[in-house]
N, C-alpha and C positions, 0 to 999 in steps of 0.2 A: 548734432547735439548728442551729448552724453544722457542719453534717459537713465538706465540705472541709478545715477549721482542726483538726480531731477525732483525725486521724491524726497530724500532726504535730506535733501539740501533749502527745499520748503519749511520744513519741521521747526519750529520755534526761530524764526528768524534764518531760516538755510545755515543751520547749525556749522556745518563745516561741508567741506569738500572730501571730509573722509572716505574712505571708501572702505568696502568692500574686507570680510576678513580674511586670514588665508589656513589651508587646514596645518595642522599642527605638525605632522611630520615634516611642513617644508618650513619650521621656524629659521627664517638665518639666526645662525650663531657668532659671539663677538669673535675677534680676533683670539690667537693661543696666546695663554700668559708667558708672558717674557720673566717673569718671575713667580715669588708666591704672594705679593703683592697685585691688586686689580690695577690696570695700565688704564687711562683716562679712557681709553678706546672700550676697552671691557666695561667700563660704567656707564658708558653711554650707551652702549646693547643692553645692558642689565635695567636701563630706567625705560628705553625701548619696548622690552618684554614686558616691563611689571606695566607699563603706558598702554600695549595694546591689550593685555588680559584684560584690564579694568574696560577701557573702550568694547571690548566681544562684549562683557558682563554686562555693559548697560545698552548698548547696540546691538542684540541677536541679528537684525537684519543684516548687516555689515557679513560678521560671519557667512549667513547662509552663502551671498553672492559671492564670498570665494571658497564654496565647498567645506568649509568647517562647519561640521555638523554637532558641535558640543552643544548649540544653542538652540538648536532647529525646535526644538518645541514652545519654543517662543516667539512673537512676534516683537514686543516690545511695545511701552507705552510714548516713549517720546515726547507728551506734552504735560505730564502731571509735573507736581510741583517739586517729587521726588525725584522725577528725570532730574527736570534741570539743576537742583542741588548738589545731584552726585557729577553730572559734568561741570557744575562752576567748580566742585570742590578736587578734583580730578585736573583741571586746567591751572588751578592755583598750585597742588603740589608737585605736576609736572613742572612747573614752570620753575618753584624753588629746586628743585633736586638740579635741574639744566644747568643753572646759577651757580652751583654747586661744583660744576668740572670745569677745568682748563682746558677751553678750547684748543687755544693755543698748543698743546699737547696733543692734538687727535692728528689721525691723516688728513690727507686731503679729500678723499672722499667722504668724511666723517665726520669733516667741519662743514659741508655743506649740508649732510644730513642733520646737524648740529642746530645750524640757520633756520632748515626748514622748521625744523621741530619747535623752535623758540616762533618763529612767525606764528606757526598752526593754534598753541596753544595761547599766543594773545590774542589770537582772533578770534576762538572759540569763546575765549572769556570776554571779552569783550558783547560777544551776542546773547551767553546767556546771565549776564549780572544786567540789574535792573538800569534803570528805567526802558532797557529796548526789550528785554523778554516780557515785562508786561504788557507791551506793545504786540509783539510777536503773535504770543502764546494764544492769543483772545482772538484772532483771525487763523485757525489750525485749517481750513480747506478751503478751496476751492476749485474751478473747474480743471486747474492746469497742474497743480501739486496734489491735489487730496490724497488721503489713504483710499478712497476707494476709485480713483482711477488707476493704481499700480497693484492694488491686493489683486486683484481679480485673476489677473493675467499669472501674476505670482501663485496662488493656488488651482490655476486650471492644469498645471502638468506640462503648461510652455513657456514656463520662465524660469528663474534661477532655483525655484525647490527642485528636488529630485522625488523622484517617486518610484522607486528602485527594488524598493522593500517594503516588506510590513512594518518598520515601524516608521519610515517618509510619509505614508498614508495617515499612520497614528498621528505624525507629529503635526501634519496638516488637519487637521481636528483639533488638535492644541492650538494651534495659531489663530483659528476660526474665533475661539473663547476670546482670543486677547484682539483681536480685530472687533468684535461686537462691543468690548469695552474701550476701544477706543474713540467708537463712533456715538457711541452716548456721552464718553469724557468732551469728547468736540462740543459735543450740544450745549456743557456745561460753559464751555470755554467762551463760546459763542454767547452765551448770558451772558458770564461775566465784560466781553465788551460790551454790548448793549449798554450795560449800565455804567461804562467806561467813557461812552461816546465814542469809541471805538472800532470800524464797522466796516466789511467787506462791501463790495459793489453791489450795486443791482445786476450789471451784467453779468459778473464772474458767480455770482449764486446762484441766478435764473439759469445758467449755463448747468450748473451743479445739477440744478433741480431736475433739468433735461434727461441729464446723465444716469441720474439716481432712477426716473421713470424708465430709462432705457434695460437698466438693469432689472429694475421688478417687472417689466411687459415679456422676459424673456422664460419662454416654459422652462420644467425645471429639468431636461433631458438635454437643452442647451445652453444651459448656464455654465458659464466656467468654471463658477464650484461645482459640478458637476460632473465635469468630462473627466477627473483623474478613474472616476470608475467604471470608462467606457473601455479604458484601456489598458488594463490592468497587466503587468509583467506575468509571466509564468510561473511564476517564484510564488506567487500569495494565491494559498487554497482555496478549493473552492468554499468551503466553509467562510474562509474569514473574506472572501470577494462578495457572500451574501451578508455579511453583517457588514461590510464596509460601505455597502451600496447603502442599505437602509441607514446608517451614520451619514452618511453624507445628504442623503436627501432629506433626513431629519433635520441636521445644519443649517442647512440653507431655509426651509421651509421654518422651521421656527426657531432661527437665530439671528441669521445673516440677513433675509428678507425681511424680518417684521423690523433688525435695526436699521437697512436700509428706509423700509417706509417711516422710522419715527424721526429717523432724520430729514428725510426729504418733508414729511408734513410740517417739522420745525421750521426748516426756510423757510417752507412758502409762507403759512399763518400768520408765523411771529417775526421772523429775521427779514425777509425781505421787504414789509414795509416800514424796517428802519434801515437798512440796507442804503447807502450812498448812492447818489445818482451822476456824482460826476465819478470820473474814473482814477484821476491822480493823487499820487502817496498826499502832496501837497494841500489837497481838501482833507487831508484824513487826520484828528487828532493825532501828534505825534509822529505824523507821517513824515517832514523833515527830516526831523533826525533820524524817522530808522533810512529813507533813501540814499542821506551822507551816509549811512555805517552801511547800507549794502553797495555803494560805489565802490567805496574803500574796500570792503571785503570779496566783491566781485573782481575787480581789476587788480586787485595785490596795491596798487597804486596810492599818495596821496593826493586824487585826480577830483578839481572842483566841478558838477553839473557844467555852471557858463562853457567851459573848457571845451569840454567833449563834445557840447551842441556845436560849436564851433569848429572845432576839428571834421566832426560829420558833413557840416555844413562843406568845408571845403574838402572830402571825399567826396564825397557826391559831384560837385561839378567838373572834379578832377575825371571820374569817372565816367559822366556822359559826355567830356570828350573824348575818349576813346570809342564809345557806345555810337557816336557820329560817324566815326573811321569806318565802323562795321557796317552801318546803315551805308555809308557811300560804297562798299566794297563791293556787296552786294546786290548793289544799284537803284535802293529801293528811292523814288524821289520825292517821296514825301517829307514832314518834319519827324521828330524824333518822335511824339506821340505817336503818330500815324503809324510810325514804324513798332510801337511799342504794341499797340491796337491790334495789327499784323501778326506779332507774334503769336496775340493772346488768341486771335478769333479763329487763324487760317487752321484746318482741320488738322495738315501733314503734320504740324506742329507738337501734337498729342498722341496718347498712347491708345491701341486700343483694345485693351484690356489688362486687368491684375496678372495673371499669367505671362502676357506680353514685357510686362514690365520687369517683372520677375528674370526673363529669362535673358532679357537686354539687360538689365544691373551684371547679370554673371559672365556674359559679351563682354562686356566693358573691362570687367572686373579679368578676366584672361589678357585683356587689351592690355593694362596696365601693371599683371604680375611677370611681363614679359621683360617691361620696361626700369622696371624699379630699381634691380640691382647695379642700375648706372649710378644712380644716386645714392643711393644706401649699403652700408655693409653688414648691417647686422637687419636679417629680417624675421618676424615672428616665426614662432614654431604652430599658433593657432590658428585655427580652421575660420571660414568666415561664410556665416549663412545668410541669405538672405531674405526676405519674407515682408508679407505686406501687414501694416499694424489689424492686429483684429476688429473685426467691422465695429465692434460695440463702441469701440474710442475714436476710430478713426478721424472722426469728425472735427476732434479737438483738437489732432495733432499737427506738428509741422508737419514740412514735409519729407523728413526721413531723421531718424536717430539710430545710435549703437547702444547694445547693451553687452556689457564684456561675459569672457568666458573665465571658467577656470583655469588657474594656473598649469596643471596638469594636464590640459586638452581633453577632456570629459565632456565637458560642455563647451562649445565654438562660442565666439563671437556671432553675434547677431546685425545684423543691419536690417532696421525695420525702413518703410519704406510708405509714402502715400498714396492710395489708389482713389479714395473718396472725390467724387465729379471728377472725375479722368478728364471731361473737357478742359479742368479748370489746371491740367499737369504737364509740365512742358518737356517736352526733347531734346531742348536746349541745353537744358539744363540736368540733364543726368549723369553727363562725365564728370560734372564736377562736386555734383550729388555723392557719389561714389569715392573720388579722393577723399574726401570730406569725412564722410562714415566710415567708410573701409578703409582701405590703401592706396596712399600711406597718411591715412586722416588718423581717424582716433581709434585701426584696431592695429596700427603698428603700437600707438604711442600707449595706449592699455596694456598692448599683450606684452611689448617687450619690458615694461615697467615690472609687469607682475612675475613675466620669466626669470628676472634677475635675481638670484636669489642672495645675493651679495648687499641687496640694499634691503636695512630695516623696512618691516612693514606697512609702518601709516606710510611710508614713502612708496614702496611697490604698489600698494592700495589705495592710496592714497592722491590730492592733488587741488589746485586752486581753477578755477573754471575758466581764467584769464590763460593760464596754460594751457589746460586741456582742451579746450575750443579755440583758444589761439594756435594751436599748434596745430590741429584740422582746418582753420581755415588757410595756414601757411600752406598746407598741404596741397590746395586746391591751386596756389600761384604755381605748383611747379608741374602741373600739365603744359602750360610752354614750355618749358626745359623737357616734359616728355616727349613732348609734338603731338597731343590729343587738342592741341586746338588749333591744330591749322586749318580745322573747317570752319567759317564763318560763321556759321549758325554756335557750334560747341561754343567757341571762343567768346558770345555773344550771351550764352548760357553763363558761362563764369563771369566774365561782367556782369551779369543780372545776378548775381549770389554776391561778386564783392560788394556790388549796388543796394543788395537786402541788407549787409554787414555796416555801409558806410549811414544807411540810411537808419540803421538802428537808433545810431546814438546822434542824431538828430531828434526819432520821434520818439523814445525812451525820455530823453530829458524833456523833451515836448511836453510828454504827457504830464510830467511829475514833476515839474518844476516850474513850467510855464503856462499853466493851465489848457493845454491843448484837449480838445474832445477827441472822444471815439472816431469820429467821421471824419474831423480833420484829418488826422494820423494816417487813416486810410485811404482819405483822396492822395496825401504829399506821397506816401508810395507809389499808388496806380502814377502820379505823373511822372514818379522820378524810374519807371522799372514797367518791365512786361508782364510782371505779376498779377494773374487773373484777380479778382477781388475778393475769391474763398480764400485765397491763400495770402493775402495781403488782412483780409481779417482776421484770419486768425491767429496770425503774426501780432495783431496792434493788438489782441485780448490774450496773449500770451503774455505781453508786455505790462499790459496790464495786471494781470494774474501773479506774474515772476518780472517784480521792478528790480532793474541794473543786471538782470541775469543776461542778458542780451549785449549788451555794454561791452563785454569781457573778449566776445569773437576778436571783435577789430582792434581794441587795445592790444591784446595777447598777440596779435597777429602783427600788428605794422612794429614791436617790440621785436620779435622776431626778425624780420626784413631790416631792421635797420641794426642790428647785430652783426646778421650776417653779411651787411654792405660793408661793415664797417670792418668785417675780416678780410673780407674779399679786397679793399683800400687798402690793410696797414699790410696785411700777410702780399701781397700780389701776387708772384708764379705761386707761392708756396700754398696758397688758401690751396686744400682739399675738404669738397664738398661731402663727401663718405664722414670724411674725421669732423666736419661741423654737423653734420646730422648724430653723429655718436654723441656729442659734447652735448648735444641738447635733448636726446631721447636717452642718453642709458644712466640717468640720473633721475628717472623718475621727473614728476609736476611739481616747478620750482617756482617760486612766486618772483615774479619780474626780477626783482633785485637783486633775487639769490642769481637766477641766471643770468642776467646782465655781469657781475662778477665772475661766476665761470667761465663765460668766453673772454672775459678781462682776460682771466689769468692764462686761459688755452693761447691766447693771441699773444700773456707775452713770452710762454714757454716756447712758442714755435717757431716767435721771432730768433730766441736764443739760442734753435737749435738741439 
């Protein structure tokens, strides 16, 4: 899972898959004028430019996480009523200006930048013109998107700020101010559903509430607001390391803390005894419609609920035939429970320890940078670390996400990783853990997107969740093609990860469309998967938390597979698997369609020779 895109993509309806800004020195420029007139091409970089400036100016966060620091003293409000006005109004005159060029006139890699751009902004506008932002906007946190399960980490000094300087330090002070007013604006936001009929879960806010005591019970020497001044660069005096210290633990002690506590005493009081007791979009006022607008906007697709339950329904049993094959391989002679039981309880099967885990991801991760360049020709230039999520969240999280690095290699890619109940973490399953986050999951498909500097920026930063976890879970099929699962057990691990993917969109639309409970959702995993039941719950309250975001894996992915089958059919000796991985990574996160049409046209250039 792409965590950096995670939070923001919560924010008033998971506003877009935008990403990330990039710093200003590496702006791409349009093409050279072929005369003293603008070439259709030159006007589509120039509405590009004037498109992302407006996007940094009302998005600081964006910025920060790709190193542009024009905005860093801002955190950004995201849910007032001014946000959303200047992105509908933003979305609307991008959308005339696009209207405005002859496609037909650009290149070819410029029509499809062209496509994206026109997708990106009807679907932004689409989420924040009413009646779905007033839906949105009245449920702003809870336990799996809120602002304060990603600030934290964001100002402890191990995440995307930088704290390099004296004024990173100042400008994380700034950002504190606009975090504290965000967390009162939520409060507000949260009335206004109440009186909407409007209303977050009981589970996903008792969750909150959890979180929120996790945070206040921690002294103020271990807090993540805390720690940038344990570690201070050599660059900042001592002088100003003694007033930064006493800033920051002023901050936190009476800003950050006392907004944490008036939030969390809000839930509990007021919000959570009007708070929802069933869990799906479909009990929720409104909730239909926004679940159709986030299929649609999650899968890029015009893909109905029935559909996909359907489609999962038969992944799933597609895939415990194979899950059988393994059980027989192996020779366990039990049934497939049994053997599922097996996996979960027998000891060998777990890690034993964070460190342990730690040092086996980067085993693996040599394993597979050996292998790569069979299949791929172009491979990142960025670093890729790895590390276990910090304890304060752990609890919440799946079981491993990316968060990208900078363009420039300053900052690596990240691969977080789960360690919480290690009994509950399997072995099986970490080769493909690994494609999946890493390589060649989603820190080829980030780094090389944002290396390009040939492709406008929402496209290098940018991207639809149906691609970019599509394209990580593709990632994970081609450990057969690497030979990382000719052991039983691994092979057995990636089946149990396509089997969390196929079974998604079974218990996603379960839940939100066909009234499925909490506890159903969770028994039909445990049967259908070796998934311990920490992690099978917190899969079904993730789903809960973030509806259709889950959806997007296996669309995006079997979209993918059947592309490529389908070059691999029309091209025959000619398919090269290098040139179909270029065609689908060095164009940036293309929504289905767009790329379904590129390999159109790749397959019939190559026919022609």
């Amino acid at each position: 899972m792409f965590r950096a895109a995670r939070f923001r993509r919560s924010l008033a309806l998971l506003l877009t898959a935008t990403a990330f800004a990039i710093p200003a020195h590496a702006q791409p420029t349009a093409p050279a004028a072929t005369s003293s007139a603008q070439t259709e091409d030159q006007r589509l970089f120039a509405l590009f430019s004037a498109a992302n400036e407006a996007h940094l100016a009302n998005n600081p966060l964006d910025a920060l996480f790709r190193g542009d620091l024009r905005h860093a003293d801002r955190l950004g409000d995201y849910i007032s009523d001014a946000y959303f006005a200047a992105e509908r109004k933003t979305a609307q005159d991008n959308l005339a200006a696009l209207h405005a060029i002859d496609r037909t006139r650009l290149n070819a890699q410029n029509q499809i930048a062209y496509d994206v751009f026109e997708w990106e902004m009807q679907d932004k506008l689409a989420k924040v013109s009413a009646p779905l932002v007033n839906i949105s906007a009245v449920i702003p946190i809870n336990h799996f998107t809120g602002m304060h399960t990603f600030y934290p980490t964001l100002a402890s000094g191990k995440g995307a700020a930088p704290f390099k300087t004296l004024a990173d330090y100042e400008n994380n002070l700034k950002r504190h101010q606009d975090y504290v007013v965000y967390l009162d604006r939520a409060i507000g936001r949260f009335r206004e559903g109440m009186a909407a009929g409007v209303v977050e879960t009981r589970l996903t806010i008792g969750n909150t509430i959890a979180q929120l005591d996790a945070l206040l019970a921690q002294p103020v020497e271990d807090s993540p607001f805390y720690q940038p001044v344990k570690n201070f660069p050599a660059e900042i005096a001592p002088a100003d390391r003694q007033r930064l210290t006493a800033a920051y633990r002023e901050a936190l002690t009476s800003k950050i803390n006392p907004a944490h506590q008036r939030l969390r005493d809000f839930l509990q009081a007021e919000y959570l005894p009007v708070a929802r007791e069933t869990v799906g979009l479909n009990s929720m006022k409104g909730g239909e419609q926004l679940y159709a607008a986030l299929v649609k906007s999650m899968t890029t697709l015009p893909l109905k609920p029935d559909y996909i339950h359907d489609l999962g329904l038969s992944e799933v049993a597609r895939i415990r035939s194979e899950m059988e094959q393994v059980r027989d391989e192996v020779g366990f002679k039990g049934t497939l429970g049994a053997f599922f039981a097996h996996l979960r309880d027998e000891p060998r099967f777990h890690p034993e320890s964070r460190e342990w885990m730690t040092q086996e991801f980067y085993r693996i991760g040599k394993v597979v940078d050996e292998i790569v360049p069979s299949q791929f020709s172009t491979l990142p230039k960025a670093k890729l670390e790895i590390r276990p999520y910090p304890e304060f969240r752990e609890r919440f999280e799946a079981g491993g996400s990316y968060e990208s690095g900078t363009p420039d290699g300053s900052r690596p890619g990240v691969f977080y990783f789960n360690a919480y109940d290690l009994p509950s973490r399997s072995l099986p399953g970490m080769t493909t853990l690994y494609l999946h986050e890493g390589a060649p999951g989603h820190h080829f498909q980030i780094s090389l997107a944002q290396e390009n500097e040939s492709l406008p920026d929402f496209i290098r930063f940018g991207g639809n969740t149906a691609y970019v976890e599509g394209w990580a879970l593709y990632a994970e099929t081609l450990g057969y093609d690497f030979g990382v699962f000719k052991d039983p057990y691994q092979r057995m691990g990636h089946l149990d990860d396509e089997m969390l993917r196929a079974m998604r969109l079974v218990v996603d639309t379960g839940l939100h469309t066909k009234g499925w409970s909490r506890e159903q959702a969770i028994q039909y995993m445990l049967d259908n998967s070796s998934m311990g039941k920490t992690d099978a719950t917190a899969e079904v309250e993730r789903y809960i938390a973030m509806p259709a975001q889950a959806l997007s894996y296996k669309i995006g992915s079997l979209t993918i597979q059947r592309l490529k089958k389908k070059a691999q059919d029309e091209l025959g000796p000619r398919f090269d698997v290098k040139a179909f991985h270029d065609q689908v990574l060095m164009t940036g996160a293309l929504p289905m369609s767009v790329l379904e049409r590129k390999i159109d046209d790749w397959i019939a250039r190559t026919k022609a020779g």
